[in-house]
Every structure is written in C-alpha cells, then in structure tokens.
C-alpha positions in Angstrom: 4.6 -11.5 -4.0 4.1 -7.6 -4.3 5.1 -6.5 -0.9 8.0 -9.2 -1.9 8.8 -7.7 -4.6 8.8 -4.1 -3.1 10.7 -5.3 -0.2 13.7 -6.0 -2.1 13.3 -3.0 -4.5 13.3 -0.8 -1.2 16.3 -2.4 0.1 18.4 -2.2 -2.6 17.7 2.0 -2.7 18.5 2.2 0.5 21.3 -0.1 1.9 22.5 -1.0 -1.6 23.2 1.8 -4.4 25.3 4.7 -2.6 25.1 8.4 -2.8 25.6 9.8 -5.9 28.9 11.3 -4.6 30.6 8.4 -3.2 29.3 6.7 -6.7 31.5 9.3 -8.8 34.8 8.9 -7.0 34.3 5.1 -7.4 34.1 6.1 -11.2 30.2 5.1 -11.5 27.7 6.8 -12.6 26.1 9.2 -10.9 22.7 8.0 -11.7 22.5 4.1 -9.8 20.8 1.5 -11.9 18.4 -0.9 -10.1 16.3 -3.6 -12.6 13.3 -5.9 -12.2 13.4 -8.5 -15.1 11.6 -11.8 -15.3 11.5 -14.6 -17.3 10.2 -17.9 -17.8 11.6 -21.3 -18.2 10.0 -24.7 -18.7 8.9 -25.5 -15.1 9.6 -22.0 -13.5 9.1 -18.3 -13.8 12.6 -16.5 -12.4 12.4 -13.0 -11.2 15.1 -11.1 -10.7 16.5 -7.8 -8.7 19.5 -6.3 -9.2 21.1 -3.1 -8.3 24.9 -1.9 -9.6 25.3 -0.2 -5.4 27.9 -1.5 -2.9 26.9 -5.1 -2.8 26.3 -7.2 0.8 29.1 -6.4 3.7 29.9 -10.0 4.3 32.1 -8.9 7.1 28.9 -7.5 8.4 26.6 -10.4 7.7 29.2 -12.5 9.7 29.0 -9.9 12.8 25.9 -9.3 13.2 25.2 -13.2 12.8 27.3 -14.1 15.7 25.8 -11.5 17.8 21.7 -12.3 17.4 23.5 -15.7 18.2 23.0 -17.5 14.7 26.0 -18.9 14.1 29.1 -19.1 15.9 32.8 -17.5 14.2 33.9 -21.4 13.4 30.9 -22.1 11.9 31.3 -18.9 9.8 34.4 -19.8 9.2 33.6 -23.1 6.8 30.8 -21.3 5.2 30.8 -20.2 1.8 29.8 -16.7 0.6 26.9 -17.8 -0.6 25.8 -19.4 2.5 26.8 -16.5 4.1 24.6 -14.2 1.9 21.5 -16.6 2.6 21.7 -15.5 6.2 20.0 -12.5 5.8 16.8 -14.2 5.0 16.9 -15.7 8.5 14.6 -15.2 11.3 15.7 -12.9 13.6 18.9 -11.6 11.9 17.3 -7.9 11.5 18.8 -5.4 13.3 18.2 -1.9 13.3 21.2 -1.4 11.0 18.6 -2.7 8.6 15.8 -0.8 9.3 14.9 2.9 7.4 12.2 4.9 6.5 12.3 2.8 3.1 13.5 -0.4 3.6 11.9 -0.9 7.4 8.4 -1.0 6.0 6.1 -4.1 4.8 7.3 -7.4 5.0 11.1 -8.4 6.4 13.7 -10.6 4.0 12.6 -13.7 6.5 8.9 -12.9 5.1 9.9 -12.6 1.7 11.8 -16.2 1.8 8.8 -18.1 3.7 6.5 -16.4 0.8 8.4 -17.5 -2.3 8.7 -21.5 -0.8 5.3 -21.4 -0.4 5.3 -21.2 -4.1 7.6 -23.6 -4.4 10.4 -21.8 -5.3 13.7 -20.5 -4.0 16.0 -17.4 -4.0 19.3 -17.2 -4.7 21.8 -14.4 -3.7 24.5 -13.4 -6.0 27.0 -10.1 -4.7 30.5 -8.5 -5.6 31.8 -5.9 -3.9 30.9 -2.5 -5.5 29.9 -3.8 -8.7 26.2 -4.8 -7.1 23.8 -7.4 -6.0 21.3 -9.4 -7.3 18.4 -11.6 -5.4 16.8 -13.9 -8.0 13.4 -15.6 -7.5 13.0 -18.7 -8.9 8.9 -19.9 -9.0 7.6 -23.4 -10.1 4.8 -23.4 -12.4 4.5 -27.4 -12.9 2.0 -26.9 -9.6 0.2 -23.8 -8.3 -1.4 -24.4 -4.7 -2.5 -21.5 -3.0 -4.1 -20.9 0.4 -7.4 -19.5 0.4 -10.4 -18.4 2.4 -14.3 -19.8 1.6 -16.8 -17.2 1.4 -20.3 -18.0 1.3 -22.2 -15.0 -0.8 -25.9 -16.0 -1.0 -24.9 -20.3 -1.0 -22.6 -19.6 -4.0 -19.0 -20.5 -2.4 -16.2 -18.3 -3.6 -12.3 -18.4 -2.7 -10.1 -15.4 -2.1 -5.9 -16.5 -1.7 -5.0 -15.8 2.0 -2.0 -14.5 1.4 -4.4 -11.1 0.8 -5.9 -11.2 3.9 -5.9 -8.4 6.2 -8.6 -9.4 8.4 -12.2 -10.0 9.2 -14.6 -7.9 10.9 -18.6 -8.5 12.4 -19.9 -5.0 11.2 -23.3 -3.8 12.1 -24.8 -1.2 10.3 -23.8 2.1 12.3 -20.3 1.5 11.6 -21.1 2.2 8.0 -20.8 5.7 7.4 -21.3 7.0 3.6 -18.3 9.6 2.7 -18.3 11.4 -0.8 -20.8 8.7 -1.9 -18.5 5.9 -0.9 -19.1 3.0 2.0 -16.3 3.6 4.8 -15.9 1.7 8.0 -12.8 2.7 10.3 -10.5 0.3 11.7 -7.5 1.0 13.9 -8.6 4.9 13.1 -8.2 4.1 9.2 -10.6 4.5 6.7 -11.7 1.4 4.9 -14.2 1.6 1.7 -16.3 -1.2 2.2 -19.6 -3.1 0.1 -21.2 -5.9 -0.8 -19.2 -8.9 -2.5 -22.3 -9.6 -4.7 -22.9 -5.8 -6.1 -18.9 -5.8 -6.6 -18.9 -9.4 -8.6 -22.2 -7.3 -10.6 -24.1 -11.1 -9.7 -27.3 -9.7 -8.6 -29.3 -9.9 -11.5 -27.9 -13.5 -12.5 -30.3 -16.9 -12.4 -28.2 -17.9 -9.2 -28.7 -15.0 -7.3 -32.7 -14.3 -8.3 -33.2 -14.8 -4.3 -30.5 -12.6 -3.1 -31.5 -9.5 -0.6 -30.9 -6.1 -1.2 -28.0 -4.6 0.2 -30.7 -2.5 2.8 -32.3 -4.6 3.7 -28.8 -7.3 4.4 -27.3 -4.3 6.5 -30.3 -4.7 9.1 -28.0 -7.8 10.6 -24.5 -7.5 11.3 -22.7 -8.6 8.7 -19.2 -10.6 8.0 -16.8 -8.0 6.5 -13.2 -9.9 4.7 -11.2 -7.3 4.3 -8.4 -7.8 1.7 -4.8 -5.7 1.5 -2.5 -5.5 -2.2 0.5 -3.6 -1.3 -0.7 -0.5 1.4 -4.6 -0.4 -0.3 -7.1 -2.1 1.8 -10.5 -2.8 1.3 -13.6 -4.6 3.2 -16.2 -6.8 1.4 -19.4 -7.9 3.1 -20.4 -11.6 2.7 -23.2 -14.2 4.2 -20.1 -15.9 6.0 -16.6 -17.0 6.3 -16.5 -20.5 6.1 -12.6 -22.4 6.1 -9.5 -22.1 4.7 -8.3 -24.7 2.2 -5.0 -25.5 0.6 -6.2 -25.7 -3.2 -4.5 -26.5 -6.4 -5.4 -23.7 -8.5 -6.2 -23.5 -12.3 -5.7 -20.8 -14.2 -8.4 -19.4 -16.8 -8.1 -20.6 -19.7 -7.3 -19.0 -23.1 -10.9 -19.1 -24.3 -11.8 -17.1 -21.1 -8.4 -15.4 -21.1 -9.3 -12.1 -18.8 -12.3 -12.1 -16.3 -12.4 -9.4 -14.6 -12.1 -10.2 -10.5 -11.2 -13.8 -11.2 -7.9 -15.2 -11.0 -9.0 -18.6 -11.8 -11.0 -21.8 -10.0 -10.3 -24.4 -8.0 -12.6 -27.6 -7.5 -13.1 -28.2 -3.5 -13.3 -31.8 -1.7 -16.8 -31.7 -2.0 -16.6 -31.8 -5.5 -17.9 -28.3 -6.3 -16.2 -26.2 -8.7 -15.3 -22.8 -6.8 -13.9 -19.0 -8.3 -11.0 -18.0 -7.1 -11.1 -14.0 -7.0 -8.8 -11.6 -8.3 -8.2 -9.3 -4.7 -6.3 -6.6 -6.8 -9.5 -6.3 -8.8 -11.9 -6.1 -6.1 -9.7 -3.7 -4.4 -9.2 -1.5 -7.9 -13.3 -1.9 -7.8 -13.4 0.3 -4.9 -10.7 3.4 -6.4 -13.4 4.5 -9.0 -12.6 8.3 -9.0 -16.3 9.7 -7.9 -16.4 13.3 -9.5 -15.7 15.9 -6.8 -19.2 18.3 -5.9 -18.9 21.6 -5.6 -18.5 22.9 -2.2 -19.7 26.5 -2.1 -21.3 27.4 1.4 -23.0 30.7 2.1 -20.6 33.2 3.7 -20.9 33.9 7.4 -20.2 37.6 8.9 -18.3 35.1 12.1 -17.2 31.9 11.9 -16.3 30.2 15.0 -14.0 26.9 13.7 -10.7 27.8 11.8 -11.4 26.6 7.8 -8.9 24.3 6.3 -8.5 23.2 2.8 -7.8 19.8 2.3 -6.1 18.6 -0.5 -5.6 14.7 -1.0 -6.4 12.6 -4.0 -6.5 9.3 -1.7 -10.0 8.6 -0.6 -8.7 6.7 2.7 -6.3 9.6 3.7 -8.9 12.2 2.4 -11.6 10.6 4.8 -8.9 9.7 7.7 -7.2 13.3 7.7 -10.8 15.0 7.4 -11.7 13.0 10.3 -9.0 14.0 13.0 -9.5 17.7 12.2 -12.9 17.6 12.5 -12.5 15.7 15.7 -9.8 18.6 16.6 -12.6 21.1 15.9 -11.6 22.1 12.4 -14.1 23.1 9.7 -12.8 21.1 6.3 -13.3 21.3 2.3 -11.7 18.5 0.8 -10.4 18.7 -2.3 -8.9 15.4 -5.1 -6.3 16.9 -6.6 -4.0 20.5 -6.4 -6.5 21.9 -9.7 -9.5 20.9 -7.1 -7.5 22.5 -4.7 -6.4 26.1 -6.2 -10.1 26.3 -8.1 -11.5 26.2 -3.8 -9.1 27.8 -2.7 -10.9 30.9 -4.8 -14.2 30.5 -3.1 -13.8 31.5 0.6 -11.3 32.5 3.2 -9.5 29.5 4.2 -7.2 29.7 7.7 -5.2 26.8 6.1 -3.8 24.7 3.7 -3.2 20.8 4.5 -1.4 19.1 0.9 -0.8 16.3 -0.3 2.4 16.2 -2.8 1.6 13.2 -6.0 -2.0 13.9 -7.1 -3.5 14.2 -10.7 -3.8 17.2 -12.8 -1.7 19.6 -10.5 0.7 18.3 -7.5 1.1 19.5 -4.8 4.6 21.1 -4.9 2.8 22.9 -8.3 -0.2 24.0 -6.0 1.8 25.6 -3.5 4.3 27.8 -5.8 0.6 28.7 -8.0 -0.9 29.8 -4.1 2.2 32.0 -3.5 2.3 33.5 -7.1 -0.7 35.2 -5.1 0.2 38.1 -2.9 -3.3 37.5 -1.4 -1.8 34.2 0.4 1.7 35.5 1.5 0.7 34.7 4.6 -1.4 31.7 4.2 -0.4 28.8 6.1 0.4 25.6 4.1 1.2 22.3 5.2 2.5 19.3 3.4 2.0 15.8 4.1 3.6 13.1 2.2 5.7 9.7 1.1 8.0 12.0 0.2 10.6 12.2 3.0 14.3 13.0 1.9 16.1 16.1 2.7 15.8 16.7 -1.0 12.4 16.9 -0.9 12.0 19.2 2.0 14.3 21.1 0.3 11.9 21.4 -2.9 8.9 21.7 -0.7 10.4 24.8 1.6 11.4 26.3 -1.9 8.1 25.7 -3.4 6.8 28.4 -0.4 5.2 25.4 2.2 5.4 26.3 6.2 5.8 22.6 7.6 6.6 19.3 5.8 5.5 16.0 7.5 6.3 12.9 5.9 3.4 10.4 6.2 5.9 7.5 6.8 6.8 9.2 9.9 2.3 10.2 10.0 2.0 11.5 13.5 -1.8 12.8 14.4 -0.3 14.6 17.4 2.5 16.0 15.4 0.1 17.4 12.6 -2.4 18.6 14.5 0.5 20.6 16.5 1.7 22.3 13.9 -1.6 22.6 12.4 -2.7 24.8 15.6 0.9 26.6 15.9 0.3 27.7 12.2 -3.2 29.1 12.7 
C-alpha cells in the first residue's frame, strides 16, 4: 500500500491543490492543506486522503472518458457523480493530462484500485468543486490473505508477500562487487546492495542452521538472488532457492511476541508446516546501515591525467551508480555521505568538480554550496546539483545558493550529466 498511498499524496500536490496565487483570489489560504488520517472500525481499517485544492473536473472526467472510448455521452449522461469520479481508477483512462514529474511516477490510480481489492477493500471518491477532494480506503481486517513467494534458506521455508517483489536474479559470484564495505550487484545499470538471507535473519548460529555454509564458500555456485522493492529502495537477498507462490491467510504476531524484527507474521502452508512471513521493509532497512566514511587522502601528484571530481551523495545506490558512470567516462572520484563529508574533502586536494546531492544529513547540499563559495579559492569551481528536487523554485534557490547546472534526478539523464559535467570542466 506505500506506493498506494504515495500515489494519491502525489496527485493531489500536483493536479489537486492550486497555486498559491490562484488559492488567494479564491479567498483560501495561501498555504494548501493536504491530510492522511486513518482509522479503524470493527471489521476495517479506513484510510483516508484529502486535499482542500480544486477538486475532480467532472466535465473532464466525462471528456476524456468518451475519447479513450470508455463510455459513450448517454451513458455519461445517467451516471451519477460518484460513478463518474470512479472512472478514473479505470484501466486505460490516463492520459498525458495526468501525467507530471510528481504524479506520473510509481504505480497509476488503476494500480492503486486492483491493490486495495486485493485486500478486500474498496475506495470511495468524495469531490466539491474548490473546496477539495477526498479518496478514502476502506481495508477489511476480518481476513488477511496475502500473496507470497517460498524461499528455501538452508531447508527452513520462509515467505516474503509478493506484492514486494521486484524480481529474481541467478547471480554468480563476479557480479558481486564489494563497494564501501557493502555487497552490490548492478541491474538495469543500478546499484543493488545484496547478501545472504540467513546472515540478514542473524540464523547462522541457531540449532537449525548448525549445517549451513559459509557465505564463501555458498558464492562458489551461482546463487538465487529475490530482490525486494518498498517505495524506490531495492534490495537483493541470496537464498538456496525460490520455490512457489502461495495465496496464504496470514496471522499476525501476537501480543506476547508483539515486535520481531524482519517478521511480519506466519502463515501455516498446505503441507502443514508452519512458515515466517518476513517483514521486506526490515530486510530492506537491514541493508541502509550507515558504514562510517574512511578517509580518503591520496598522495599528491606533480600531473594528473583524469579530471578529479567530488562526489557528494548520502544514498549508497546513487553514490555507487553515479561513481560508476564517471569512472566509466574517465573521471577520477572521492565520494563523500553527506555536504560536512563533502566540505571537510573538499580541503584536502584540488578537485576539477563538484557533483551534489541536495537532502543529506548534517549539511545539505544547497548549505554546502553557499559554504564552497564563502571561499574565494572556489569562485571558479564548478558545481553541479543533482536532485528530487525539481521546481522552478528550487532551481531558483540552487542558482542563488552559487551552483553551475541543476539536474533533477526525476528527469536522471547519464548523457545529460555527463555533458554538462565535461562542458563545465
């Protein structure tokens, strides 16, 4: 339900609360207010998102329905409004009207309604014209059943819910490469940290695993490799192999257990056997612990042949992906975790340029290039911006803040970046 959830949160900034301008000579606030709230009832737990913008166009829902050829101007015609409103959970009825930089990622409203009935559940659509809109989730909690995938991991059978699935990979062991002392295997040109499900679930040592291999001496076969996406994190975890998928009813933990960490709860399989149902947020979040940054001080050379650039990302996927494609480009890189990380390296050599990140830890990156042109030394030091970050507003804070080029990673473009990287340097 996450990319659900952000779904509808993204649509409602972006086709539902209106500029701040247009808000004030409706005599709204300025500021737009958009809620998530939930709930629960005796069988259900409602969730609900609601936004005070413009509310749904039905003249537009009716338009564009008639031409992708859903419904025809009678049959419009003896709907109601709410009927009409439901239409834009339909298959097909996108358009590029609909589709943004913030909206037009992740899953489509089509996506979002097939997820929630597969809880059971249903969504209703409530609208008025410039007061707002509101899409409430209704979830049944009398019966959880959940899709899932077996994984064998040493003849111990686990479950992860499918709905987390990215994909699944044969990995052999040179497609492992070890990066800031983290696993990473690339797929599609990202960078995926990978290991072993049995090291993650910390099982090793237990009664039932006494015969398990070491992880060296696993990776001298290819291995199976689930790898498991919450929101736009990914992850990969090794396993013995991938056995079915099941429909199971799931059971929660129970309030002696309460929390376990990387469990969501258990499900007892046809053959009788009691199976774990895994948590894939936690495994994912398993992967994310910071590793402390090493210093990177290398001897000074009279000539260096490959331009230097300072690399500032506190993502370990981007970090590894944008080191990658310079070094590819012939670039020499220092990476850095955060802006602090970045200014404190920035001290240590001559660097040709800067490549940012904006929201990082202990200094951003906005913060780190306004501190870089404090320094008369870096006047002419080239710094470029990548981000999430992609309205005019923030260009306009990033040009003020003293950066050279602003590219907005929703828009990532390796040709793009590496262009501008070279016109810069």
């Amino acid at each position: 339900m996450i990319n659900s959830l952000l779904h509808l949160i993204r649509n409602a900034i972006d086709h539902g609360i209106e500029p701040a301008a247009e808000r004030e000579s409706m005599g709204k606030p300025a500021i737009a207010k958009l809620s998530l709230s939930g709930y629960q009832t005796t069988n259900s737990v409602v969730i609900e998102v609601s936004d005070d913008g413009r509310g749904l166009d039905i003249e537009q829902i009716k338009q564009t329905a008639i031409r992708r050829k859903l419904h025809t101007p009678d049959e419009l015609e003896r709907m109601t409004p709410n009927q009409i409103y439901s239409l834009i959970m339909a298959s097909g009825f996108s358009t590029r009207t609909f589709i943004t930089e913030i909206s037009g990622r992740g899953v489509g409203l089509d996506v979002v309604r097939t997820n929630v009935e597969r809880l059971k559940g249903n969504i209703q659509i409530e609208s008025t014209p410039n007061q707002g809109c509101t899409f409430r989730l209704q979830l049944s909690t009398t019966l959880t059943t959940s899709n899932v995938i077996l994984l064998d991991v040493q003849g111990i059978i686990h479950a992860i819910p499918f709905e987390f699935l990215s994909t699944t990979v044969v990995v052999s062991p040179e497609q492992v490469e070890l990066v800031e002392g983290h696993e990473m295997i690339y797929l599609n040109d990202q960078a995926i940290p990978v290991a072993n499900l049995i090291d993650v679930l910390e099982l090793i040592q237990s009664p039932s695993y006494a015969l398990a291999n070491k992880v060296q001496q696993a990776r001298s076969e290819r291995l199976s490799c689930v790898v498991l996406k919450v929101g736009e994190e990914q992850a990969g975890f090794f396993v013995d192999r991938l056995l079915e998928t099941q429909e199971v009813v799931l059971k929660p933990q129970s309030q002696v257990l309460k929390r376990v960490r990387s469990v969501m709860g258990a499900t007892i399989l046809g053959s009788g056997e009691v199976c774990m149902v895994l948590n894939p947020i936690d495994l994912i979040r398993s992967l994310q612990k910071p590793v402390e940054a090493k210093s990177e001080n290398p001897l000074p050379t009279p000539v260096r042949r490959k331009s230097l650039i300072l690399l500032v990302e506190d993502s370990l996927p981007v970090r590894t992906q944008e080191k990658r494609l310079f070094e590819n480009a012939g670039y020499e890189v220092v990476i850095a975790v955060d802006g602090l990380d970045g200014y404190n390296k920035l001290k240590t050599q001559k660097f040709d340029a800067v490549v940012s990140d904006i929201e990082m830890p202990n200094l951003d990156g906005l913060s780190l290039t306004a501190k870089i042109r404090q320094d008369r030394n870096y006047d002419e030091l080239p710094i470029i911006l990548v981000t999430t970050l992609s309205s005019e507003d923030d260009r306009r804070r990033g040009a003020e803040a003293g950066a050279n080029a602003y590219i907005a990673k929703g828009k990532f473009n390796q040709e793009a970046l590496l262009e501008t990287l070279t016109r810069l340097v």
